[in-house]
N, C-alpha and C positions, 0 to 999 in steps of 0.2 A: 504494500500500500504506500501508495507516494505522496504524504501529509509530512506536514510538523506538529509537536505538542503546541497546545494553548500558550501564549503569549506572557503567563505568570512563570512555567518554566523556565525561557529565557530570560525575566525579569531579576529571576531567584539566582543569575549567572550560571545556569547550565548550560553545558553543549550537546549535542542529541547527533548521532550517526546511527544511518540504516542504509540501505541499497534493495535494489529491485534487479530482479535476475543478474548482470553482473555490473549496472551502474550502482559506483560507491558515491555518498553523500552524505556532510556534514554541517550545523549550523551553529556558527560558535558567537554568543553576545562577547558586546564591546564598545571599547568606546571608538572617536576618530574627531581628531580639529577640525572645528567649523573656520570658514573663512573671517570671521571676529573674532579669532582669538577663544574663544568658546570651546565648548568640545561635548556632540553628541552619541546616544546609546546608537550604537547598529547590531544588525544579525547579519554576519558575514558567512556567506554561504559557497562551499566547493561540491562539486562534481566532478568525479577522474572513472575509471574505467577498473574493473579488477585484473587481476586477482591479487594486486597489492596493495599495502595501506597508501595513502595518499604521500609520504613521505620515498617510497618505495615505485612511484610510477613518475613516470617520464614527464619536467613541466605541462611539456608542449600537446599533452593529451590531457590536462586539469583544466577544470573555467569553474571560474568567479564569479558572484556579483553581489556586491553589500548592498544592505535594504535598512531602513530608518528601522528604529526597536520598536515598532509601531503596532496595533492588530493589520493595518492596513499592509506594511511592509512586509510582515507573518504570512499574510493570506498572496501578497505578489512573491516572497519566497517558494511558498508552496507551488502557488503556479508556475513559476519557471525551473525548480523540479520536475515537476509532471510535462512540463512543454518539453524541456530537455530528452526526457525519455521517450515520451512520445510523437517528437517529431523524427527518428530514426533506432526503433523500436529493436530493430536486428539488429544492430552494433553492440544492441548492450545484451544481448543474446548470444553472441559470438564470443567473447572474451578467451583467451587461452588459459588449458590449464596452470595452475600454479605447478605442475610437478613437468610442463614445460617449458616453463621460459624464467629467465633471471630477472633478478629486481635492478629496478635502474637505479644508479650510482651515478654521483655529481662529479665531475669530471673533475681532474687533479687539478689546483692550479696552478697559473705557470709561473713559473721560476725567472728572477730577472725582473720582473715589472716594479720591487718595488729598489728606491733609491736612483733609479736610472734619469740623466736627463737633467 
């Protein structure tokens, strides 16, 4: 089922993860700077593909999108969950087994950049 818990959950600082056949999803509250100096609640929400945790899969298959800590923001979360999955239904059907393929790792960084120059 492709939902989030009620919006006192997130209030209370919890994060919630679930997935639907093999899309993984996460929604973590939080804050972020308003453009006054200020600083609003969001639910910052990922989407990545399995069979690994989100830490463990490749950036360039993850998407974002933060939503105000709103019921309104709650409820266009959810939707863009659900659109996500449903607008390419077999991708997240397909995923390879975890006892096929390795987890992605962040490449080494290079040597030399710093001090140079």
């Amino acid at each position: 089922m492709l939902d989030l818990p009620r919006l006192l959950f997130f209030q209370n600082k919890n994060s919630y993860s679930a997935s639907q056949a093999e899309m993984r999803y996460r929604a973590v509250p939080g804050k972020r700077k308003t453009g006054e100096g200020g600083e609003e609640a969001v639910l910052t929400v990922d989407i990545w593909p399995g069979p690994w945790t989100i830490d463990y899969t490749d950036p360039a298959l993850r998407a974002q999108q933060v939503f105000p800590l709103t019921e309104e923001g709650r409820a266009a979360a959810a939707a863009w969950i659900s659109g996500t999955y449903h607008s390419d239904p077999e991708r997240w059907q397909s995923a390879p087994s975890i006892l096929d393929c390795e987890p992605w790792t962040a490449p080494p960084a290079e040597q030399g950049e710093e001090g140079e120059g």
